[in-house]
N, C-alpha and C positions, 0 to 999 in steps of 0.2 A: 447721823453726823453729830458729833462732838464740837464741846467749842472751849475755849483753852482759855480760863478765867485766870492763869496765872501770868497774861502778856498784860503790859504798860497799860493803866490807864490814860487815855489821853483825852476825857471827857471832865469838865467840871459838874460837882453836886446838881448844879442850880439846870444841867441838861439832862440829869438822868431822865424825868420822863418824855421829854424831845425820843431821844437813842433809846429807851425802850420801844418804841415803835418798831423799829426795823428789825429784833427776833420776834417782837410779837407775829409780824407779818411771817418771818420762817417758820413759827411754828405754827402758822394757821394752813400755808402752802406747802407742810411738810418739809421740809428741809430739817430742819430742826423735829426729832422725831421723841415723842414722850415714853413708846411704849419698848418694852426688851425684846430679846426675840422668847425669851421666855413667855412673854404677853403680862408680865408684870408692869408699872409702871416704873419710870426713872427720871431721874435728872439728867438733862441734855448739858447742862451747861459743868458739870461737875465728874467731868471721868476722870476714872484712878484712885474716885474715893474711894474708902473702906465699904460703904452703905452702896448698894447700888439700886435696891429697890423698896418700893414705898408701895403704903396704900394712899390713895385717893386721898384724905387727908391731911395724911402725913405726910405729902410731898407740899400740899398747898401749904402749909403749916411751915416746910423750911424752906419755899421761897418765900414766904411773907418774911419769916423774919431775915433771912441774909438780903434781902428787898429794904428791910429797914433796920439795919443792924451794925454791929458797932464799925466805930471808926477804922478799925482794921482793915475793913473790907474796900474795895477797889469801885470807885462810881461803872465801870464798865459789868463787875459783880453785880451791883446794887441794878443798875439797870437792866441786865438779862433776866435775876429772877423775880422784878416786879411783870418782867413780860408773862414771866411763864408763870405769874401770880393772877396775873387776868385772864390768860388763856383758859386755865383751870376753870376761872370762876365765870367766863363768857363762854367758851366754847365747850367745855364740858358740863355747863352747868351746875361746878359747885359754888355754894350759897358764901358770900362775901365774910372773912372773917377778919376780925378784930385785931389788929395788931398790937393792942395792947392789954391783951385778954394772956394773964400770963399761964393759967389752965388750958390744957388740952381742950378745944369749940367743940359743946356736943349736936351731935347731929341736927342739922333745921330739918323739917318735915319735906320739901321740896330736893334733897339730896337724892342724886340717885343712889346711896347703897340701900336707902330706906323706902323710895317711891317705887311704888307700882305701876312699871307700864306694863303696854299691850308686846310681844315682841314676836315673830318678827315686827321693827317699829313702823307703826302707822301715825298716816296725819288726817285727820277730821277734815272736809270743807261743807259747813253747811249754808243755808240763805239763796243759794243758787236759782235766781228767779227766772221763771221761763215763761218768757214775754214773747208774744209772736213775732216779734220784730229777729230776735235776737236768741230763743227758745232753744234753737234747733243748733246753736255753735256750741251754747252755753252747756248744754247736755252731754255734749261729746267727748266722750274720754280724752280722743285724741288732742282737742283745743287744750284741756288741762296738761296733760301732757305736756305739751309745748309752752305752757306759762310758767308749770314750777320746772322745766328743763333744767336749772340750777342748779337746783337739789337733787338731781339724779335719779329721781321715782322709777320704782321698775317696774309700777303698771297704775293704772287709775281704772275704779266702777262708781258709778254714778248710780243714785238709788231715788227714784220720782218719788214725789210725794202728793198725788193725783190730789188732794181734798185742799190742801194748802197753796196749790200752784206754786209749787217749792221743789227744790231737789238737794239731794247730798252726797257727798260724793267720801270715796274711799283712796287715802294716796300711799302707797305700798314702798318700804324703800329696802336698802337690802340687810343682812341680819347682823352684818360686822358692826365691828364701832365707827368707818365709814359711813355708812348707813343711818349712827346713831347720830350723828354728828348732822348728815345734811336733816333728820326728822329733825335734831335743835334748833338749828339753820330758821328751815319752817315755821318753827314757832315761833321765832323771835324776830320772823319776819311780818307775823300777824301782831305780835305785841306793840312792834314799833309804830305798827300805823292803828291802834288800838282798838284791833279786831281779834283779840284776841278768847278765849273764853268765858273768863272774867269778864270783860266786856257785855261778852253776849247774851249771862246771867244779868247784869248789872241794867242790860239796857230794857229786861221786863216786856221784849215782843216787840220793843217801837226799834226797828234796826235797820228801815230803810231796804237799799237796794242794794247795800254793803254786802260783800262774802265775810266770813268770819272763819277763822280754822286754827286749830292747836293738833296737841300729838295726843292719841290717843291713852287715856290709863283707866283704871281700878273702877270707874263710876262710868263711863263709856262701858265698858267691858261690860258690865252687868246693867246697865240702862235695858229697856226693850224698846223694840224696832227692829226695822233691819241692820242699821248699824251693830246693836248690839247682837242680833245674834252672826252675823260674819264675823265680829270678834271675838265671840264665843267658838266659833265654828273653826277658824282659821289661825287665832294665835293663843299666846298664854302671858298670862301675870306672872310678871318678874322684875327684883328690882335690878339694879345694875350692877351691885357685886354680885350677882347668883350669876349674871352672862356672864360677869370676867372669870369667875372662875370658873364657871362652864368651857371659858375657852381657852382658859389655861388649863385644864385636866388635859382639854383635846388638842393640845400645842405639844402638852408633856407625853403622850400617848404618840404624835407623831413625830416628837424624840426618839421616844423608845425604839420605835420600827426605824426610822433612819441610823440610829447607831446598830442595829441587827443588820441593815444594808449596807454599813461600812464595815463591819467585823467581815459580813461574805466579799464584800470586794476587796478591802486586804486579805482572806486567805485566797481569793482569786489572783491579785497582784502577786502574789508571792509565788502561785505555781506558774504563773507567766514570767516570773524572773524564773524561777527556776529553769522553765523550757529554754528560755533565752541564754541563760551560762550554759545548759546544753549543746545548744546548738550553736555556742561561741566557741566551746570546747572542741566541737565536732569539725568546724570548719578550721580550726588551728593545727588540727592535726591533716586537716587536706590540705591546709598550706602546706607543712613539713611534708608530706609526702610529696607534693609538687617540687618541693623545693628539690629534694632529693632525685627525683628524675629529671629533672632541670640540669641539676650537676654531673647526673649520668649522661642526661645526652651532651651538656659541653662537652664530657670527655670521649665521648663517641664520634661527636664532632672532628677535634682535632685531631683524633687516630684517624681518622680518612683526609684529614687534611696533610695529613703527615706521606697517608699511601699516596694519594693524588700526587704530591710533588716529588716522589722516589719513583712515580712510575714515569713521570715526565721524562728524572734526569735519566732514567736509564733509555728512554725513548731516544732522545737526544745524542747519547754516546751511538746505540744501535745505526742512527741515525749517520752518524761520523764516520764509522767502522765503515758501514754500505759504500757512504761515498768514496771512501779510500780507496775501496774492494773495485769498486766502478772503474775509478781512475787507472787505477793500477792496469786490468787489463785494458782500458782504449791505451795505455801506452805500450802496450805492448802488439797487441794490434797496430799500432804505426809501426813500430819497429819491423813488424814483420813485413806487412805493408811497402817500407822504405827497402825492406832486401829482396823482396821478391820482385822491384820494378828496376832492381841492379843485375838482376840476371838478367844473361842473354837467350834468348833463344837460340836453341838448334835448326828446330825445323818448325813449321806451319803449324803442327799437333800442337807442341809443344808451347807455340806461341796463345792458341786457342786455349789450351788448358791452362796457362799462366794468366791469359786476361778472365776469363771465367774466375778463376781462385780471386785473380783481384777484386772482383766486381762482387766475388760473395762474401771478401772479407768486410768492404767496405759497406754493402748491407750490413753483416755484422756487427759493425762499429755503430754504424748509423744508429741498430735499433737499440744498443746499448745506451747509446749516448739520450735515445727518445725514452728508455724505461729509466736512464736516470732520472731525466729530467721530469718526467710524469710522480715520478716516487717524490720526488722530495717537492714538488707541487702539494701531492695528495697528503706531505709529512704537514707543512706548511699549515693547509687547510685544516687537516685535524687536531694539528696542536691549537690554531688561531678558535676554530669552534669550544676547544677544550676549556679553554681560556675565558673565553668569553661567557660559555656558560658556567663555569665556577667561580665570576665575577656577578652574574645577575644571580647566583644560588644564596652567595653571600649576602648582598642584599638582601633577597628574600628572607634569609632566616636573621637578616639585623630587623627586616621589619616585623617577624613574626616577634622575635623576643621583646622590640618594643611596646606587639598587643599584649602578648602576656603580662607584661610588666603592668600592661596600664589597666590591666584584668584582676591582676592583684589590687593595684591600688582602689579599681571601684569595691571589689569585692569587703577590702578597708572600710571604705567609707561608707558599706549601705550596714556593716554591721554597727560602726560608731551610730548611724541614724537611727539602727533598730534599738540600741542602748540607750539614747537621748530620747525615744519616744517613752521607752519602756521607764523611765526617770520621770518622763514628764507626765506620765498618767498617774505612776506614785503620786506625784507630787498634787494632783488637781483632785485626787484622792481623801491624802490627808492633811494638805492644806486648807486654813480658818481663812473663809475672805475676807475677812477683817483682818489677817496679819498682813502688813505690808510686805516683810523682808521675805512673806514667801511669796506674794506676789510679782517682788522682782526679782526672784529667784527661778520665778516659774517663765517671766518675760526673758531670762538672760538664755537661760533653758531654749525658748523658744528659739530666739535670735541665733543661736551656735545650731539648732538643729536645720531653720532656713540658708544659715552659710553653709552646714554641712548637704543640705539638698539641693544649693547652687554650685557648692564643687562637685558634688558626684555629675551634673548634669552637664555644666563644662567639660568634665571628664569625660561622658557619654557620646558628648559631640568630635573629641580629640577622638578618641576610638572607631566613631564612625568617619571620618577623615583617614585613618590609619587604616583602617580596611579596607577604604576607597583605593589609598595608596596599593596595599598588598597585591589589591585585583588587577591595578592597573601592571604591576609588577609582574604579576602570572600573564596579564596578558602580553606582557613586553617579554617574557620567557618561553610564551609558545614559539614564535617564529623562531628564535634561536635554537630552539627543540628540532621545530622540522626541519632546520638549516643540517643541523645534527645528523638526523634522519637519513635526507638527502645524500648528505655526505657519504654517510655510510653507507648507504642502501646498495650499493654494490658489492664491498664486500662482504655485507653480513646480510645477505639474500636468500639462502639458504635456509630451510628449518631443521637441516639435519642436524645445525650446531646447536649449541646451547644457548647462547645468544644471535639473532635474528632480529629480521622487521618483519612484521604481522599484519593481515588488514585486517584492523577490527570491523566488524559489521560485514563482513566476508562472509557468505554461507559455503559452508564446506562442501564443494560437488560430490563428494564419494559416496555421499548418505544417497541420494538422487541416485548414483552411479548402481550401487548393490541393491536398489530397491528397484530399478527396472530391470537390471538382470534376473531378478525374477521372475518377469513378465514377460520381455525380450529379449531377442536371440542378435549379435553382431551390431552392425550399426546403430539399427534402431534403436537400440537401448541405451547409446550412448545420446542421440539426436532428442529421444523423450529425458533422458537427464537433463542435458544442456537447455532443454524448453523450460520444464518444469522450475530449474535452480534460475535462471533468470527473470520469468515469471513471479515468484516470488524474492527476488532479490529489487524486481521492480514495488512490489508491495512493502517492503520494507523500506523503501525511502520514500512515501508515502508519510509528510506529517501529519495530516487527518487520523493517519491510523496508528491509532496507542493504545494497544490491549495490554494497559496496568491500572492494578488496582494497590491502594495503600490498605496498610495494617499498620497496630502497633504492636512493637517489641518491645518488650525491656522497655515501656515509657519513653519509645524513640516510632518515629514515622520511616517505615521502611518501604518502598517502593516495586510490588514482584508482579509477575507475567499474571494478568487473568485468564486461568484457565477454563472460564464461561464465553469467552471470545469465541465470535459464530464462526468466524473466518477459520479462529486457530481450533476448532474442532471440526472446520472442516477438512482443512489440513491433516489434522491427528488419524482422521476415518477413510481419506483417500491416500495417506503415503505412507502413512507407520508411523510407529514409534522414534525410528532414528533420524528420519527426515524432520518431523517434529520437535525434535532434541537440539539439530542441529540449526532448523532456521529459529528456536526463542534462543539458543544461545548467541546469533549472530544481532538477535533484534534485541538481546540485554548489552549486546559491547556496543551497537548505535546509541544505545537508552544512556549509557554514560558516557561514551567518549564523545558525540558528535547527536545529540540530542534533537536542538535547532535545524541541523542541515539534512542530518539520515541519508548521510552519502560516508562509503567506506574513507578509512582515514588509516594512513600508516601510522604504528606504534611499536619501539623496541621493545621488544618481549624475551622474557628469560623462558625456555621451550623445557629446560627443565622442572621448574618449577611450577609452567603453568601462570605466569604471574608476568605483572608489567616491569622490565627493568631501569635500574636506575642508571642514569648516566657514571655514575662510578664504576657500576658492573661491566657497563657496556668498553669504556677505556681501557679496565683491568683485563677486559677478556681479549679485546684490539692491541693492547701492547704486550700482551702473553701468547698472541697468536699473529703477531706480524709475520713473520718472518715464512710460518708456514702457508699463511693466505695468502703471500708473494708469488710461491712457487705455483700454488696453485693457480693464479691469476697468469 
C-alpha cells in the first residue's frame, strides 16, 4: 500500500510528531509495507519516485532527512517519514542516526548487516527456577509457549540444569523477516523490563528469581553447553544482509520460474484462442448452412401451401358439378314420375306394372336424394377435418420456427460466453494486480459474462416453455389426427391402394398361416394360426415385456430389438424365421407409435413406400381419387 505525499497538508509543524503516530502504527501492523516484491526494501510513503529501492541504510538515511528537511516539504511528508524513521530504528533494529551528521553514518557494531546471529532466529530464556511449588509448569514447553504466544514461537526445548537447580529454555521462531521481527520483539521485550543480557552479565549471579532472555548470536553459538551445541547443531551465523540477499537471490529465482510459467500459459492461451476462432468459424458456417435449409424448407412450405389450396378449390367445383348432376336427374325423375301418374290404365296388368315402376322410381329418387345428401355430409367433414388440421399444422411449425429461432439465439450467446471467458482468462493471465484499469477491466469482463449467463439462462427457460407449448400442440393435434383417421377410415380401408389405414402393432396372420400349413392339413392349420397370432398378439401388449436393448450410433442412442430375449428365442426356435420377422416388426411399430399403451393403433400409411403418410399425401390422394372411390362405394 502506497501513500500519496503530494495531497494537502493539513497538519501544523508543532503536530508532526502527534500524526507520526498513526503510519508508525501502519507500518508496524503492515498496512504500510517496506519491503518490494522484489524483497529489496522501499519507501512506502514515496511512489512514482525515480529511486525505488534502498539498502537498509540508505533508506533510514532519506527518511531522517525528508523527516527533517527543508521547508519545501509538507508537515504530512515530515510526519510519515519520521515514522518510517523510527520504524527502521525500533523495529528493524537499525542503530539511531544523527541528523546532523552531514557524511554518510558508518556502520554501529549492533547493525544487522554487520551482527551475527544465530538464524533460523532464536531467543535465549535462562534463570528458570524449578521450585517444587511451581517446577513442574515452569519446565514445560508448552507454559512457555503460551506466554511468549505474541511472538509467534514455532516451538520451545527447555534444557535442566540438574547441579544449579536451573533450567533454560530454547524459543524457535520462524526464518522470514516475520520471524526476525517477532525474535526483536522478544528482545526488547526483556530490555524494557531490564532482563535483558546485559543485564544478566552485569548482575555477576545475584539475579534472583527473574527470567532473563535475548536472541540468540555469535558468543551463544560458540558458548559450550547445551545451549551452544543446539546452536551449533541446528542453525548458522549470519548477518542480516547475507538473509536478505539470500532471499532475494530466492525471490529472483522464483521470478525466473514464474515468467517460464507465464510464457507456457500464454503460448497455451494462444492455442486455446486459437481452437476457440476454430470452432467460432466452424459453427458460423452451421449457422449458414441451417440458414439455407431454413430457406429451402420456407419454400417447400409454401409450394404445398400453395397445392393444399388448388386441391381444395378444385374439390369444391367437383363438389358443385356433383350436385348439379344430382339435381338435374331427381328433376327429372319427377317429371317422369308426374307422367307416369297421368296415364291411364287399361287394364289391372297394366295398373300393377304402372304402380310398381312408380314405387321403383320413387325408391330411386329416394336413394339419390340419400347418396346426395350423405356425399356432401362426407364433402363437409373432410373439408372441416382438412382445415382444421392445416390450421393446428400451422401452428405447429410457427412453434417450431419460434424454437429454432430461440436455438440460434442460445447457440449466440453460449459462443459470446465462451469468447468472454476465453478474454477473461487472457486477461488474469497477463494482468499486474497492481494495475487497476486491468482490474476493472477484468471486473467489467466479468459483469458482461454474468449478464450474458443470465440471458442465456432466461433463454433456457423461454425454450423450455416453448417446448412445453409444442407438446402440448402435438398433443392437441393427435385427436384431430385420429378425427382424420376416422373419417377416412372407410374410404381408404383398403391396402390394395397406395394410400390406406394400417394397424400398427398388428401382427401379420399370414406368417402364422404358411407356417402351419406346413404342419397341418384344412382347418386345423388355420385354428393353430389364429391361436398361435393371438397368443402372442396378447404378449405384445404386455408392458412388463420390453425385449430392447440401446446402442450407440453415430454418437446418438438408438433403441433396437434384443435378440438375447428368452421369450423371442423361443419364438424364433418353435415358429421360424417369418413368424419371428413378423411379430419384432409388429412389436417395433407398438415400440413407437403407442409405447405406454401396446395396444394396436390406426395410422395412415403410404403402402407404397412402406412409410407413414402425411396428411398432404393423404388429401392429394382423396381428391385425385374422389370420384372413382364413389363409384366404387
Amino acid at each position: 500500500m502506497d501513500y500519496n505525499s503530494d495531497e494537502k497538508s493539513d497538519i501544523s509543524d508543532s503536530e508532526i510528531e502527534e500524526y507520526a503516530e498513526i503510519p508508525y502504527e501502519s507500518l508496524r501492523t503492515g498496512t504500510y509495507n517496506v519491503w518490494s516484491i522484489r524483497g529489496a526494501l522501499r519507501c512506502p510513503f514515496c511512489a512514482g519516485k525515480k529511486k525505488q529501492e534502498y539498502a537498509l541504510k540508505d533508506l533510514h538515511q532519506h527518511a531522517s532527512g525528508v523527516a527533517k528537511g527543508a521547508a519545501h516539504r509538507s508537515a504530512i511528508q515530515k510526519a510519515t517519514h519520521l515514522a518510517l524513521a523510527r520504524y527502521l530504528e525500533v523495529d528493524l533494529g537499525f542503530g539511531s542516526v544523527q541528523a546532523s551528521q552531514p557524511a554518510e553514518p558508518k556502520p554501529q557494531p549492533d547493525e544487522p548487516e554487520e551482527e551475527l546471529l544465530c538464524w533460523p532466529w532464536i531467543g535465549i530464556i535462562v534463570n528458570i527456577m524449578n521450585e517444587a511449588e511451581i517446577g513442574k509448569q515452569l519446565a514445560d514447553s508448552e507454559f512457555w509457549m503460551k506466554t511468549f504466544s505474541k511472538y509467534k514461537p514455532l516451538g520451545v526445548e527447555v534444557f535442566q540444569d540438574e547441579e544449579e537447580q536451573t533450567a533454560k529454555a530454547i524459543v524457535q521462531f520462524e526464518k522470514e523477516l516475520n520471524g526476525y521481527k517477532n525474535a526483536h520483539d522478544f528482545e526488547k521485550s526483556f530490555e524494557a523490563d531490564l532482563h535483558s543480557k546485559k543485564d544478566w552479565i552485569a548482575s555477576g549471579g545475584n539475579v534472583g528469581s527473574h527470567i532473563y532472555g535475548w536472541r540468540a548470536r555469535a558468543d551463544d553459538y560458540n558458548a559450550k553447553g547445551k545451549i551452544g551445541e543446539y546452536l551449533r547443531k541446528n542453525t548458522e551465523l549470519k548477518t542480516f544482509s547475507e538473509i536478505i540477499r539470500k532471499g532475494k537471490q530466492g525471490i529472483e529465482t522464483i521470478v525466473v520460474s514464474l515468467a517460464n510459467e507465464i510464457d507456457m500459459q500464454n503460448q497455451n492461451l494462444v492455442e486455446m484462442q486459437s481452437m476457440v476462432n476454430e470452432k467460432s468459424m466452424s459453427l458460423n458456417r452451421m449457422l449458414e448452412e441451417k440458414d439455407e435449409l431454413l430457406q429451402a424448407f420456407y419454400a417447400e412450405t409454401q409450394g404445398m401451401q400453395r397445392v393444399a389450396k388448388d386441391n381444395v378449390q378444385k374439390m369444391l367445383q367437383e363438389r358443385e358439378k356433383m350436385f348439379h348432376d344430382l339435381e338435374s336427374k331427381r328433376k327429372e325423375l319427377d317429371q317422369r314420375t308426374s307422367e307416369l301418374s297421368k296415364r291411364e290404365a287399361l287394364t289391372e296388368l297394366e295398373k300393377q306394372k304402372l304402380e310398381e315402376e312408380k314405387r321403383q322410381n320413387a325408391e330411386r329418387n329416394n336413394s339419390l336424394y340419400m347418396a346426395s345428401m350423405e356425399q356432401q355430409i362426407a364433402d363437409e367433414n373432410v373439408l372441416r377435418l382438412v382445415k382444421q388440421h392445416k390450421r393446428e399444422e400451422e401452428e405447429a411449425l410457427k412453434k417450431i420456427l419460434q424454437l429454432e429461432k430461440e436455438l440460434d439465439e442460445k447457440q449466440r450467446l453460449q459462443l459470446e460466453i465462451e469468447e468472454l471467458k476465453g478474454k477473461l482468462e487472457v486477461m488474469k493471465h497477463l494482468g499486474d494486480d497492481n494495475d487497476i484499469a486491468v482490474k476493472t477491466k477484468m471486473k467489467d469482463m466479468a459483469e458482461e459474462l454474468n449478464d450474458r449467463i443470465d440471458e442465456l439462462n432466461n433463454l433456457e427457460a423461454l425454450n423450455q416453455t416453448l417446448m412445453v407449448k409444442q407438446r402440448q400442440s402435438n398433443d392437441e393435434l393427435q385427436p384431430a389426427r385420429a378425427e382424420l383417421i376416422a373419417g377416412l377410415l372407410e374410404i381408404l380401408q383398403s391396402n390394395r391402394t397406395n394410400i390406406g389405414v394400417k394397424r400398427m402393432g398388428e401382427i401379420d396372420e399370414k406368417a402364422f398361416v404358411m407356417q402351419c400349413k406346413k404342419k397341418y392339413k384344412g382347418d386345423d392349420a388355420l385354428i393353430k394360426a389364429s391361436k398361435g397370432c393371438s397368443l402372442w398378439q396378447k404378449y405384445l401388449g404386455d408392458p412388463a415385456w420390453h425385449p430392447f436393448k440401446i446402442i450407440e450410433t453415430n454418437g446418438k442412442n438408438e433403441e433396437i430389438i434384443n435378440e438375447e430375449d428368452q421369450k423371442l428365442k423361443r419364438l424364433k426356435a418353435q415358429w421360424g424365421d417369418e413368424v419371428y420377422r413378423a411379430v419384432t416388426v409388429a412389436l417395433q411399430e407398438l415400440n413407437e407409435y403407442n409405447p405406454s399403451g401396446r395396444y394396436v393403433v390406426n395410422e395412415l400409411w403410404n403402402y407404397k413406400e412402406g412409410r407413414k403418410a402425411t396428411v398432404k399425401e393423404v388429401v392429394s390422394y382423396v381428391f385425385k381419387n374422389l370420384k372413382a372411390l364413389k363409384r366404387k362405394k
